[in-house]
C-alpha positions in Angstrom: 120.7 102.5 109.1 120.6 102.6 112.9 122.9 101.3 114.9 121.1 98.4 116.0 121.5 96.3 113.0 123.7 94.1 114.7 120.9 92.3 115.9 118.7 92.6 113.2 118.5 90.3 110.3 120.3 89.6 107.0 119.0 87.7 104.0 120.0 86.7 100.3 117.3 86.6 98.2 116.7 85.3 94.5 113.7 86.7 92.1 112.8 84.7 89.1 110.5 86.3 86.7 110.3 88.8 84.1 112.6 90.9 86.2 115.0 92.7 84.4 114.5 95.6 81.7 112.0 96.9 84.3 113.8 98.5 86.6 113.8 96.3 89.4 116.9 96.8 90.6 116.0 100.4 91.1 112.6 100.1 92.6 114.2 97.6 95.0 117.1 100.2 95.7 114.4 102.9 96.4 112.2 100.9 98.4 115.6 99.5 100.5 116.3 103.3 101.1 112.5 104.3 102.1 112.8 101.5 104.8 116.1 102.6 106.1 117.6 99.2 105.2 121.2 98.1 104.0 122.1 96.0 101.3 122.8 95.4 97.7 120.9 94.1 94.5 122.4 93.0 91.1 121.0 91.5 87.7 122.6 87.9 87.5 123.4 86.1 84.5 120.5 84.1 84.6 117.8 86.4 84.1 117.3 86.5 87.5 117.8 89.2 90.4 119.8 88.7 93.4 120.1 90.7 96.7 121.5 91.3 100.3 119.0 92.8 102.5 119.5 93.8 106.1 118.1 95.9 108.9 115.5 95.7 111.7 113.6 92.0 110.9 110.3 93.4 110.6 111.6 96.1 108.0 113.5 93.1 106.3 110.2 91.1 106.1 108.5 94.2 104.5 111.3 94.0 102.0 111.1 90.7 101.2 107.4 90.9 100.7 107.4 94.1 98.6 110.0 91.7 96.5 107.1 89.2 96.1 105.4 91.7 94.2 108.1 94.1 92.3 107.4 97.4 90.7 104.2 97.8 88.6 106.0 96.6 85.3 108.1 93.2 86.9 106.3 89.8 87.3 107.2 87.7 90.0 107.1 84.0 89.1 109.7 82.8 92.2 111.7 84.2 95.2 114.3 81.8 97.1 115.1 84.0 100.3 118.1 82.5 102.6 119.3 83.8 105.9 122.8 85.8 105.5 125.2 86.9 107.6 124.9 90.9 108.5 127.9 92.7 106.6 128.9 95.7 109.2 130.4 97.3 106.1 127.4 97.9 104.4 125.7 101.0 105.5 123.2 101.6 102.8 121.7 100.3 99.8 123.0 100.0 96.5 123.1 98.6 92.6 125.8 96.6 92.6 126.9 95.5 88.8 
C-alpha cells in the first residue's frame, strides 16, 4: 500500500447474507489485494463477515461497493460499514481466523 495511507480512510464493515461456505473471505482478500488496499476479513460467529478496510478513499469506496455485491456464489442481504481508525501496522490484506 502506498505510503499515503495516512490520510486515506479506514472502515469496519459487517455483511449479512448467505456469506460464508462461498468463499467470501477469499474473494474479498483478492479483490483487497487487486486494489492495493490494507486490511483484514474474518467469518464471525454469527454467520456474518466482518472486515477492516483501508487505503486511498476512493479505492476503499470501490471496496465497500464490490462488498455490496460479493463473489458470484454469496448473496448480500445487509452491510453495516463504520469509519475505523487506520492501523499503521497493517500493510496488506489478509484472512484473519
Amino acid at each position: 500500500m502506498s505510503s499515503g495511507t495516512q490520510s486515506g480512510k479506514a472502515v469496519r464493515i459487517v455483511v449479512r447474507g448467505r456469506v460464508q461456505g462461498v468463499c467470501f473471505r477469499v474473494a474479498t482478500m483478492e479483490q483487497g489485494e487487486h486494489l492495493g488496499l490494507a486490511g483484514w476479513v474474518r467469518n464471525r460467529s454469527d454467520d456474518c463477515v466482518e472486515a477492516h478496510i483501508q487505503g486511498p478513499a476512493a479505492d476503499v469506496d470501490a471496496m465497500v461497493a464490490w462488498c455490496h455485491r460479493g463473489p458470484p456464489s454469496a448473496r448480500v442481504d445487509d452491510i453495516v460499514c463504520d469509519a475505523a481508525v487506520i492501523d499503521p501496522a497493517l500493510t496488506r490484506f489478509s484472512i484473519r481466523p
